[in-house]
VMD Tcl script that draws the C-alpha trace (Angstrom):
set ca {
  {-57.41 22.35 40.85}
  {-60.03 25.25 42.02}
  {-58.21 28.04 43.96}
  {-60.26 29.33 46.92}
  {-58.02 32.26 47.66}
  {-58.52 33.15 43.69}
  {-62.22 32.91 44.20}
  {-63.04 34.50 47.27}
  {-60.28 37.80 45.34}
  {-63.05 38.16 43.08}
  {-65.63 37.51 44.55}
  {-68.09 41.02 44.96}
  {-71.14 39.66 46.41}
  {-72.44 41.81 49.77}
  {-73.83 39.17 51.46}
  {-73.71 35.56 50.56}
  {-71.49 33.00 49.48}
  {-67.94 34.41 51.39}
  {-67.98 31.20 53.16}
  {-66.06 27.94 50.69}
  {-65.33 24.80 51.26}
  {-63.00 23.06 48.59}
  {-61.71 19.05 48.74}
  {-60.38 17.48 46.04}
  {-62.79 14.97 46.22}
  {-65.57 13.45 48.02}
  {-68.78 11.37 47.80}
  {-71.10 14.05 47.41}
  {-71.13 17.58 47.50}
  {-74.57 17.32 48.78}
  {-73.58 14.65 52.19}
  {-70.67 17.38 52.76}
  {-73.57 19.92 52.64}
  {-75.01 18.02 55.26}
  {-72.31 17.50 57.48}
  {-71.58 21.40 57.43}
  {-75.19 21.93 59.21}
  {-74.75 19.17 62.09}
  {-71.56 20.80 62.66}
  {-72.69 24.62 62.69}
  {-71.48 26.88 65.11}
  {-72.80 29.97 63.79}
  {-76.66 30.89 63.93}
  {-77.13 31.35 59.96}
  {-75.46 29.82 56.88}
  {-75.48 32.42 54.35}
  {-74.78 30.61 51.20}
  {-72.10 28.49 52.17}
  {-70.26 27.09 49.05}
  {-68.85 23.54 48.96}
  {-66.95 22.55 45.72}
  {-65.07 19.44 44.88}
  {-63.14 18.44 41.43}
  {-65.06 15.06 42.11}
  {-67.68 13.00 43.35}
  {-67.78 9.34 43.58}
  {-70.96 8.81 44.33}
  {-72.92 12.27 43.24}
  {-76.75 12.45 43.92}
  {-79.54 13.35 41.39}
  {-83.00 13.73 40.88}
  {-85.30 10.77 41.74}
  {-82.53 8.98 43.88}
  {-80.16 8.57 40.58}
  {-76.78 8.44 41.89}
  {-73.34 8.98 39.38}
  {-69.39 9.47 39.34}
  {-67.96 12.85 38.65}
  {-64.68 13.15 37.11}
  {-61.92 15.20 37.11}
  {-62.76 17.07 34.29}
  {-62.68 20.69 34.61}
  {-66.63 21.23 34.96}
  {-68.42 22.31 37.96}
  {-69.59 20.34 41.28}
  {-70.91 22.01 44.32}
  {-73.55 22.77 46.66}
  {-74.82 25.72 47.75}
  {-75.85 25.91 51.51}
  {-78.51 28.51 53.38}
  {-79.54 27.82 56.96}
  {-82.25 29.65 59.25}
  {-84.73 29.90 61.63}
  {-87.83 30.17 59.11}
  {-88.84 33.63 59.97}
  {-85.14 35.01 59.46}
  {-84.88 33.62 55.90}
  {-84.21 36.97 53.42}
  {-86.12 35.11 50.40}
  {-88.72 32.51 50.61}
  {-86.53 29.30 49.87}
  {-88.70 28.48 46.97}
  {-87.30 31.48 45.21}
  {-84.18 29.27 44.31}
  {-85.97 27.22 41.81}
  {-86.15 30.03 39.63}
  {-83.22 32.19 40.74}
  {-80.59 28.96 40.61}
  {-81.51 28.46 36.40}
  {-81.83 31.50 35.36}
  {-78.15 32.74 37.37}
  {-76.59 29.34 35.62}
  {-78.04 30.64 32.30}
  {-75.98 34.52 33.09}
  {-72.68 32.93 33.69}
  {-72.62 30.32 30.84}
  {-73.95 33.35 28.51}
  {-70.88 35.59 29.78}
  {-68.73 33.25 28.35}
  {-69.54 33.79 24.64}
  {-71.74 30.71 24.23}
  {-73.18 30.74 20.14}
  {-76.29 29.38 21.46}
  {-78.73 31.16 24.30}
  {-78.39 28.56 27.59}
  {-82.46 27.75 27.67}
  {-84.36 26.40 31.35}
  {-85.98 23.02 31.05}
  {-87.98 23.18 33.92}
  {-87.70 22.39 36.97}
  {-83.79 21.70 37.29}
  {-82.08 21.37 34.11}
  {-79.91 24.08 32.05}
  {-79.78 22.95 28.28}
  {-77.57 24.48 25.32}
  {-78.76 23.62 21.54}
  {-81.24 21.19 22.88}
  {-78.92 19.22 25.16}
  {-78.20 19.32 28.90}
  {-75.49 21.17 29.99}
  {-75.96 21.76 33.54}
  {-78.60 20.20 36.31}
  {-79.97 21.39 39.50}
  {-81.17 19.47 42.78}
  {-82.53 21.60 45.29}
  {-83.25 19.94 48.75}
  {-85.01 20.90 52.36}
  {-85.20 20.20 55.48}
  {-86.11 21.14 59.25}
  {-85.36 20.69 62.55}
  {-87.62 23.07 64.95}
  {-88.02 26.43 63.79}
  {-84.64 26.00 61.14}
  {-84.96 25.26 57.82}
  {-81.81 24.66 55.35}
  {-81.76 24.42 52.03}
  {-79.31 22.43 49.56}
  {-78.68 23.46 46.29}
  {-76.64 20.87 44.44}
  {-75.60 22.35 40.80}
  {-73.48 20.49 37.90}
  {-72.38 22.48 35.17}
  {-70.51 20.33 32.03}
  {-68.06 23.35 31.63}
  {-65.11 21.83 30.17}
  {-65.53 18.04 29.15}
  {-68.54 16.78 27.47}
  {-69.78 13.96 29.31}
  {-70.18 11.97 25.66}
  {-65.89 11.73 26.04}
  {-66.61 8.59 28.50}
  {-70.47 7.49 27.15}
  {-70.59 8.08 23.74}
  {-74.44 6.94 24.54}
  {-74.89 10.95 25.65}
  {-73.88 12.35 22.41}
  {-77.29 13.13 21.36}
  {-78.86 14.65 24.61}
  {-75.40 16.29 26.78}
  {-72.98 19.02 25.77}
  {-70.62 21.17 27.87}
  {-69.81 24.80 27.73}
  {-66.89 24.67 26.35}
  {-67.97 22.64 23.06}
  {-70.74 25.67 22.79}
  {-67.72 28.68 22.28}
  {-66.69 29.89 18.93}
  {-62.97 28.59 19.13}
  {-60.07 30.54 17.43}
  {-56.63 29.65 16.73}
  {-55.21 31.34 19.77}
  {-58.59 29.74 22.09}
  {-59.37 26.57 20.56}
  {-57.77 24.49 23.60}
  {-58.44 27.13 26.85}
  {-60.29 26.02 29.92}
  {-62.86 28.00 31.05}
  {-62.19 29.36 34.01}
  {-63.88 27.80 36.92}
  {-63.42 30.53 39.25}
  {-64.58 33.11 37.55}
  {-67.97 31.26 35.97}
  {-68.23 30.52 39.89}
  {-68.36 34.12 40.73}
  {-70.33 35.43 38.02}
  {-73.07 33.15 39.01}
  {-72.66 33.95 42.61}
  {-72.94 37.88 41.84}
  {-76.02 36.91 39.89}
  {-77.92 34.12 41.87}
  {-77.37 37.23 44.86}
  {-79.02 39.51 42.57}
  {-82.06 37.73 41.84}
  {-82.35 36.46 45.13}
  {-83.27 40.44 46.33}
  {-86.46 41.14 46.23}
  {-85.76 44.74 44.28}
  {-84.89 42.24 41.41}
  {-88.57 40.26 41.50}
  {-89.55 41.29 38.45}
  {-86.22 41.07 36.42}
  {-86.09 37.26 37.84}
  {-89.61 37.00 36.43}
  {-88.88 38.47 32.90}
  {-85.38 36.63 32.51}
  {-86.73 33.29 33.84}
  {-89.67 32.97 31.38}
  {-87.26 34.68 28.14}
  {-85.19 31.20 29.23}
  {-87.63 28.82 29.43}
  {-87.60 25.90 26.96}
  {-91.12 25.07 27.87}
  {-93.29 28.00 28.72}
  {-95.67 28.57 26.01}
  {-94.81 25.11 24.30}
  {-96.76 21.19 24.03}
  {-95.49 18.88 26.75}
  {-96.92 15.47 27.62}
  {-96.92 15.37 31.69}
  {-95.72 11.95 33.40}
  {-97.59 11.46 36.41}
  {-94.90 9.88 38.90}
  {-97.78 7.82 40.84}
  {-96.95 8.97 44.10}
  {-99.58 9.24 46.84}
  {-99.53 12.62 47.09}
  {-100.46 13.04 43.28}
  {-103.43 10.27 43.08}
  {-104.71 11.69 46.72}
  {-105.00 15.24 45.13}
  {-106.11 13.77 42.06}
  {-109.08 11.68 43.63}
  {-109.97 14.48 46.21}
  {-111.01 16.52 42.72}
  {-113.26 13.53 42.29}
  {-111.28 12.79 39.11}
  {-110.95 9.35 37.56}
  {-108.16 7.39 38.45}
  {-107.26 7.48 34.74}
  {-105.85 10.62 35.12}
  {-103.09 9.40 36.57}
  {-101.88 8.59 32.79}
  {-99.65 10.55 30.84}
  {-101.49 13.41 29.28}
  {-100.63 16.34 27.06}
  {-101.11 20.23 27.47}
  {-99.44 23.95 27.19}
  {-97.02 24.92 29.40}
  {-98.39 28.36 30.49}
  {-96.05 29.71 33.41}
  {-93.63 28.89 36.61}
  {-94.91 30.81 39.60}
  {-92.65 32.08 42.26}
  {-92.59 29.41 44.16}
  {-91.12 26.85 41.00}
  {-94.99 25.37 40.38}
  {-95.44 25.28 36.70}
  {-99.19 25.98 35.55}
  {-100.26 23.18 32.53}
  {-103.38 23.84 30.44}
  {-104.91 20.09 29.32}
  {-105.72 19.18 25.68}
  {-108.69 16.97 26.94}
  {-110.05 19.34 29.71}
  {-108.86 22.91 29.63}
  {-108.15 22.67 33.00}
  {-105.11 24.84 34.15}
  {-103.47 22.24 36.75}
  {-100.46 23.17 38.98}
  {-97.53 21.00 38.76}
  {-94.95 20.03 41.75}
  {-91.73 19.10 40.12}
  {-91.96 16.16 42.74}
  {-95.25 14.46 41.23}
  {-94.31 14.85 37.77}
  {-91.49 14.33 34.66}
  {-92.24 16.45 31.52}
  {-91.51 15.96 27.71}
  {-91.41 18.07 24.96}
  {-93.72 17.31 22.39}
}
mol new
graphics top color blue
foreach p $ca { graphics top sphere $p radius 0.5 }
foreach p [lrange $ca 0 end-1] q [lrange $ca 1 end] { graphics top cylinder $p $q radius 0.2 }
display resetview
């Protein structure tokens, strides 16, 4: 079971995450996220941490909803809270700060293969997905929270219980050079926890801008490859799309080179058929390698 007290003894961040919240289980690290806001008595929440060793009913991207097991890997949430002009990072910051801190702490612990971004919220090892990201928002008056819900396959590989994932999910753990004296030691939650936590801090610091920047795009899986774009079909992507007096057409799938992830988490496509450089929202679009 994850130790608090052992967590919070290492822990050396100076400002956020010195607030946790462990249960052994729950529905969602996320609706516990949720709860901790309605319930606030302070005025900020500086990174609050909420980990479980399982979820029954864990949320994903694009309303996908799945069971989390006791397995030794990672579940939790990561919670800021504040009045929008008190935030110390623009909350958009976290699209590129959460992957690339997730990539530091599964590299500290000897992985043979460099953990790669697939952008916008996945971690992968060897070409297979090791870790995923859902970041959330929302407002009431002049506060705005943000949810950061991170999975990280640490110990079990999630192909154990669905052999189906065998080709497309790893874990940590299967990704270290094993020895006789190593071949059947955890990882240790607590400390991947804090090494992430000292990093996300870092990069979250606006000193560290352009180390973020260089690390991010040395991770990416994408930047500077082919990818065939998946227009979702939303309104908001066929409203921008017709404003530009384009055809509807265009909301098709269509194929171009990844050129770079902003700041803000926007990645910036170059079509094959137009040369246009378009702007992506993670939220009007799915992306392929090709």
């Amino acid at each position: 079971m994850f130790s608090k007290n052992r967590f919070l003894s290492l822990l050396r961040t100076r400002r956020f995450f010195r607030e946790v919240l462990h249960v052994e289980s729950c529905t969602s690290t996320m609706d516990l996220g949720a709860e901790m806001v309605a319930s606030a008595t302070t005025s900020n929440i500086e990174g609050s941490i909420i980990i479980t060793d399982q979820q029954t009913r864990g949320r994903g991207t694009k309303q996908r909803s799945f069971e989390s097991s006791r397995t030794g890997n990672v579940y939790t949430t990561l919670v800021f809270s504040y009045d929008s002009d008190e935030y110390p990072f623009p909350p958009l910051f976290l699209v590129r700060a959460v992957p690339a801190a997730l990539c530091d702490a599964i590299s500290s612990v000897g992985v043979s293969s460099p953990p790669m971004i697939k952008w916008p919220n996945d971690v992968w090892i060897a070409g297979k997905k090791t870790a995923g990201i859902l970041i959330e928002t929302s407002s009431m008056g002049p506060r705005m929270t943000c949810f950061v819900g991170i999975g990280v396959n640490l110990n079990t590989n999630p192909s154990v219980a669905d052999p189906a994932l065998k080709d497309i999910a790893t874990c940590v753990k299967d990704n270290v050079a094993a020895t006789e004296d190593t071949r059947d030691a955890v990882i240790d939650r607590e400390e991947f926890l804090v090494t992430f936590c000292e990093h996300l801090e870092k990069y979250l610091s606006p000193s560290y801008a352009s180390v973020l920047e260089h690390t991010y795009r040395e991770r990416s899986v994408i930047i500077g490859r082919r990818v065939r774009v998946f227009p979702n079909g939303v309104v908001g992507v066929r409203t921008s799309l017709l404003a530009t007096g384009a055809p509807d057409a265009c909301l098709a799938q269509w194929d171009g080179v990844a050129l770079s992830v902003d700041s803000f988490g926007f990645l910036k496509v170059r079509r094959d058929d137009t040369a246009e450089e378009v702007v992506l929202s993670a939220e009007e679009v799915s992306l392929r390698l090709v």
